[in-house]
C-alpha positions in Angstrom: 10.2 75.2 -25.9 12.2 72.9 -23.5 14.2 70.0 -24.1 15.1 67.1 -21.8 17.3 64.8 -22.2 16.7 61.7 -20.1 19.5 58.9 -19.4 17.5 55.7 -18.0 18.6 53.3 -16.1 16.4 50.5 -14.4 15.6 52.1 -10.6 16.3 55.5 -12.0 16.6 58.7 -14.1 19.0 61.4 -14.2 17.0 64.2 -16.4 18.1 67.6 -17.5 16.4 70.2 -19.4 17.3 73.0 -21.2 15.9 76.0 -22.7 15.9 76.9 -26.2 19.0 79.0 -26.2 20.9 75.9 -24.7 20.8 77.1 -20.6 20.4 74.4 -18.4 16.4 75.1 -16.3 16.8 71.7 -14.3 18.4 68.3 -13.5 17.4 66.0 -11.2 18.1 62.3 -10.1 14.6 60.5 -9.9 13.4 57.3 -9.1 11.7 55.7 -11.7 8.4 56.4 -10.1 5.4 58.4 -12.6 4.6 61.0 -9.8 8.4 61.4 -10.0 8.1 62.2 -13.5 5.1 64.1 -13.5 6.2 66.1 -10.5 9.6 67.1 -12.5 7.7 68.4 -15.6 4.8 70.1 -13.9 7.7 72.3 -12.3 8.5 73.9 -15.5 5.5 75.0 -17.1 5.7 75.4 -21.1 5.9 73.3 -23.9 8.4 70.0 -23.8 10.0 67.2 -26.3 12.4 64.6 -24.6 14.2 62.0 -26.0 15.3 58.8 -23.9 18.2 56.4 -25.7 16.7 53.3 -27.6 17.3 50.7 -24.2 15.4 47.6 -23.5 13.0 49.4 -21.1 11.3 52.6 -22.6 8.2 51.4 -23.2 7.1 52.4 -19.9 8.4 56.4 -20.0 7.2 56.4 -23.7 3.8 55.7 -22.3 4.1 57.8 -19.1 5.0 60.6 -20.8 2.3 60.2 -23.4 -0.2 60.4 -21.4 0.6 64.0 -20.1 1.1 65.1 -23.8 4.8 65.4 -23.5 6.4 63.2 -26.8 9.2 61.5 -26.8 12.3 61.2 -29.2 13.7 57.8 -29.3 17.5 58.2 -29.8 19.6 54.9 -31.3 22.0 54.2 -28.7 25.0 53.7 -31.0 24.6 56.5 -33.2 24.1 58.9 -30.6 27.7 57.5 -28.8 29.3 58.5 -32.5 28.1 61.7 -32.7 28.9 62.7 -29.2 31.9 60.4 -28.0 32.4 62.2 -24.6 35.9 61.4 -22.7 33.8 61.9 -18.7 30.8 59.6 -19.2 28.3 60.0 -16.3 24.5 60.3 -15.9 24.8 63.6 -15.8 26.6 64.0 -18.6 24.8 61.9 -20.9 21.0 63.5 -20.0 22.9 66.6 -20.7 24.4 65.4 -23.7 21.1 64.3 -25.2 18.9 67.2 -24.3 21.2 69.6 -26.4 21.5 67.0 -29.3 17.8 66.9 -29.2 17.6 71.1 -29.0 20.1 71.0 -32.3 17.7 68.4 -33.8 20.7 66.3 -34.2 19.2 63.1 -32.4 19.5 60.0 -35.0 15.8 58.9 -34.1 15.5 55.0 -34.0 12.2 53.7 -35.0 9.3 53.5 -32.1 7.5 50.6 -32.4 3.9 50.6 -32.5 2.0 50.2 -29.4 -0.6 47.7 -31.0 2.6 45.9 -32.6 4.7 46.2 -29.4 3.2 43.2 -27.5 2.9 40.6 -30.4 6.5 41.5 -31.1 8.2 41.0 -27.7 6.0 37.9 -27.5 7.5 36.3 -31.2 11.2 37.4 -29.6 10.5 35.3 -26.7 9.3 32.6 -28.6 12.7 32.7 -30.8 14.5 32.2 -27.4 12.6 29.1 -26.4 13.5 27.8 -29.5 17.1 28.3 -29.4 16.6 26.5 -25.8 15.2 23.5 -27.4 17.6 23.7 -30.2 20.5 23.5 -27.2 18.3 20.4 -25.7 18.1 18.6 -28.9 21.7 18.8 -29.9 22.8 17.6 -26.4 20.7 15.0 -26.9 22.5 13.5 -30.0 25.9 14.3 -28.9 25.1 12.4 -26.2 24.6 9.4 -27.9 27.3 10.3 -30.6 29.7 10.6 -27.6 28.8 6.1 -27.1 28.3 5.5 -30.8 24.6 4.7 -30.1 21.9 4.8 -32.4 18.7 4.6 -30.3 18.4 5.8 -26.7 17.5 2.8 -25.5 21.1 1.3 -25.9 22.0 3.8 -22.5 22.1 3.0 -19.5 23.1 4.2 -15.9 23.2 7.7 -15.0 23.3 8.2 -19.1 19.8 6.4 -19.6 18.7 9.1 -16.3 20.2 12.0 -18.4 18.8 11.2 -21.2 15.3 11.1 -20.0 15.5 14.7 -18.4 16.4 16.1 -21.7 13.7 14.3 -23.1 11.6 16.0 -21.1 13.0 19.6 -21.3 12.7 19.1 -25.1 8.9 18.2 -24.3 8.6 20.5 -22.1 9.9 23.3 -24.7 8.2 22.3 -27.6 4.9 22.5 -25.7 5.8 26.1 -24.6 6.7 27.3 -28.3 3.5 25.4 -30.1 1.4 27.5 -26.8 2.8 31.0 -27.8 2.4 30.3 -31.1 -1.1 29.7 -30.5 -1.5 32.8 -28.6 -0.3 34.9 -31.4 -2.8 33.2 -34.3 -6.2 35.3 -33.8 -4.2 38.8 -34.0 -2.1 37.7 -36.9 -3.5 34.7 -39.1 -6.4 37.0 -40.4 -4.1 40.3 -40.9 -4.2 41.1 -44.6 -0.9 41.7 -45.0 0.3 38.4 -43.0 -2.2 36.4 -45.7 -0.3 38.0 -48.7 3.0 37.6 -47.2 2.1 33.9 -46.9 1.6 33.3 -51.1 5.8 34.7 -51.3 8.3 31.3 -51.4 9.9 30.7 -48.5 7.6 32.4 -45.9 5.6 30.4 -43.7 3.4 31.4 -41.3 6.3 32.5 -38.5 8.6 34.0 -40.9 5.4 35.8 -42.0 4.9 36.9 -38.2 8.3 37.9 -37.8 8.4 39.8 -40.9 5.4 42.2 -40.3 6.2 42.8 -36.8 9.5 43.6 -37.2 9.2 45.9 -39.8 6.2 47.3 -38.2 6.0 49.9 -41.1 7.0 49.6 -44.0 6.4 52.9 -45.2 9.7 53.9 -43.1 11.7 52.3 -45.6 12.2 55.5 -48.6 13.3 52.6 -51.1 14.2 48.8 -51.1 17.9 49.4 -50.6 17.0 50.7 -47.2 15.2 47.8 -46.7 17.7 45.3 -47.5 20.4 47.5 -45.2 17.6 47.4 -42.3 17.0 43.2 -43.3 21.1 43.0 -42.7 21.0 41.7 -46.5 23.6 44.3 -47.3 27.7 43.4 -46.4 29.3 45.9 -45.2 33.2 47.5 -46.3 36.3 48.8 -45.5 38.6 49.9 -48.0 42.0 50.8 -46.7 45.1 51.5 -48.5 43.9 49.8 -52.0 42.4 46.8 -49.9 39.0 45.7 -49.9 37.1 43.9 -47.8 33.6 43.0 -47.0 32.3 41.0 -44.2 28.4 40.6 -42.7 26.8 43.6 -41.5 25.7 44.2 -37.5 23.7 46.8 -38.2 20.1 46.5 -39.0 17.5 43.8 -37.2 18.6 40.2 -36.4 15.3 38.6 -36.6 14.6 39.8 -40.2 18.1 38.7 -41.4 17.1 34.9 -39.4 13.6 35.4 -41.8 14.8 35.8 -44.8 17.8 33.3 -44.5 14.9 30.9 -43.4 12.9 31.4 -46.4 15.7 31.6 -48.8 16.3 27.9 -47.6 12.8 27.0 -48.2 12.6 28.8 -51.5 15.6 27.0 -52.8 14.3 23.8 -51.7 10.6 23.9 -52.7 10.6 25.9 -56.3 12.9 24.5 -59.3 13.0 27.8 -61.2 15.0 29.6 -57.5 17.4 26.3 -57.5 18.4 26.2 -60.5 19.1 30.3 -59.9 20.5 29.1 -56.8 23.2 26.6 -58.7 24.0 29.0 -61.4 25.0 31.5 -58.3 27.1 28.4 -56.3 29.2 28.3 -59.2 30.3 32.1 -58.6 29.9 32.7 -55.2 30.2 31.1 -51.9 27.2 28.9 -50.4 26.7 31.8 -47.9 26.8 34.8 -50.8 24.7 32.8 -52.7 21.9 32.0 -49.8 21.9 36.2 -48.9 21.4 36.9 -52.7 18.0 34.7 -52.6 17.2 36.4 -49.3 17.5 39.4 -51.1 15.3 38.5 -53.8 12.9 37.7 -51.2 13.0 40.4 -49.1 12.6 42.7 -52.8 9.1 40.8 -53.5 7.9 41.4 -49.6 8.7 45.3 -50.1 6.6 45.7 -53.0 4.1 43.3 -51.3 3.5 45.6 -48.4 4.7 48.8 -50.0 2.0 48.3 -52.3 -0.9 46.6 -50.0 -0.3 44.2 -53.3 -0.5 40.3 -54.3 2.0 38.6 -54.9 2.1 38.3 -58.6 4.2 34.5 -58.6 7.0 35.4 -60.1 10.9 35.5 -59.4 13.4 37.6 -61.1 10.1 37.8 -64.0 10.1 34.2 -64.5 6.7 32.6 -63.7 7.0 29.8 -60.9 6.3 26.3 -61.8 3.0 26.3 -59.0 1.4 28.4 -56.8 1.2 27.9 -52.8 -2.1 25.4 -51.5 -4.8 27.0 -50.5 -5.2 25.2 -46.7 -4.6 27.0 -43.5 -3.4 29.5 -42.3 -4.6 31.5 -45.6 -8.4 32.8 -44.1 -9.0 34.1 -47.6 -8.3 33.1 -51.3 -6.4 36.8 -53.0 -6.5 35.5 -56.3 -10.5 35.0 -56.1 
């Protein structure tokens, strides 16, 4: 068996492979070329595994390398600079440094997406940034006016009335862009099973619902719920130091699942009297923001089971029965409770 540790970059490769007794067979600088690839690994016949640091452009090599039957060990980027904090950091040192992690088997593997997943995924991501664009439009739009004390738009005038107008239509503009991609993801998700249960949970509309299964990808990589919540960034983390504790948000875990279920906690609290008043009773202990993460928490507990479980949701929260169940109109395709 060999084992090659590959640092990327985004024009090229430095590889190195290694034996199974740790001796170095071959490194080599590469373009990032697939003949390139396929030339380096056709050179040392025998079985491989590789393993490539979780960056924003493996998709490509994870496919490459697919294709000639060679697999490939994703490797999360920050864990990997724990294990092996190195004082000389150069390409060399780092394909090195990877390929005998991999031969210990002491890689810390982050999650591959799925290739049919991949796509709508990158796509939702993209959407989130236009909307954080149009967010930044909207805002400069009132402040603005907030700036003049004006109500309506139509008290500017000038070079304000101008600049007004073309952030009126970069909001258009933007809005019409985030409805499109939205569109584009309905046929692939809106008739997923697992999207239509996750739509009957409180709180979880149809793009929280999109979010949530692709991000998650598989739920079935999550051993227990805790896990979940850590992934979800539901989970505070510590430090305890010298008989002081403290505990602040956690960075670890995915982003977009925290934004989710935040989201829906909001929409929970607002839409169903039996979370409020659950809600209340928890504002009178904790913090608005402790309390909000505890109802995203709840949430995020009912979607594990969901999905764990291939399971309807049975309308209950914390075993209480809620007061009414979601409509039955778009985008649910079918009825689960028929």
């Amino acid at each position: 068996m060999y084992y090659t540790g590959i640092d990327l970059h985004k024009f090229t490769s430095y590889l190195t492979t290694v034996d199974s007794s740790g001796a170095i067979v071959k490194q080599e600088n590469l373009k990032n070329i697939a003949h390139n690839f396929v030339q380096y690994f056709s050179a040392i016949p025998g079985e491989h595994l590789t393993t490539v640091e979780s960056t924003m452009t493996w998709y490509w090599l994870n496919d490459l390398l697919t294709s000639i039957n060679i697999p490939l060990v994703l490797a999360h980027a920050k864990y990997v600079k724990a294990i092996a904090y190195a004082k000389v950091k150069t390409d060399k040192v780092d394909s090195h440094t990877l390929a005998q992690l991999l031969r210990m088997d002491y890689i810390p593997v982050a999650h591959k997406i799925s290739n049919e997943n991949r796509t709508l995924r990158d796509a939702l991501r993209a959407r989130l940034k236009i909307v954080q664009r149009h967010t930044s439009v909207t805002n400069s739009m009132h402040l603005l006016l907030a700036k003049y004390n004006y109500n309506s738009p139509t008290q500017l005038t000038g070079i304000h009335e101008f600049q007004y107008e073309q952030l009126s239509e970069v909001e258009e503009l933007l809005n019409e862009q985030m409805l499109d991609l939205e569109k584009q993801l309905y046929p692939f998700l809106i008739p997923n099973d697992d999207i239509q249960r996750l739509l009957w949970i409180p709180g979880i509309g149809k793009m929280n619902a999109f979010t949530i299964l692709l991000e998650v990808d598989d739920i079935n990589r999550f051993p227990d719920v805790k896990n979940f919540f850590s992934y979800c960034r539901l989970v505070p983390s510590a430090r305890n130091s010298g008989g002081k504790a403290k505990q602040r948000s956690s960075k670890d875990g995915n982003k977009y699942l925290k934004v989710a279920f935040s989201d829906a906690a909001i929409h929970a609290v607002q839409y169903y009297s039996i979370i409020r008043k659950y809600h209340n009773s928890l504002l009178r202990k904790k913090n608005k923001n402790i309390a909000k993460t505890i109802i995203a928490k709840e949430i995020a507990e009912i979607v594990y089971h969901v999905l764990k479980n291939k399971s309807n949701f049975n309308n209950k929260f914390r075993g209480q029965q809620l007061e009414h169940k979601k409509s039955l109109q778009w985008p649910r395709v079918v009825n689960p409770y028929a």
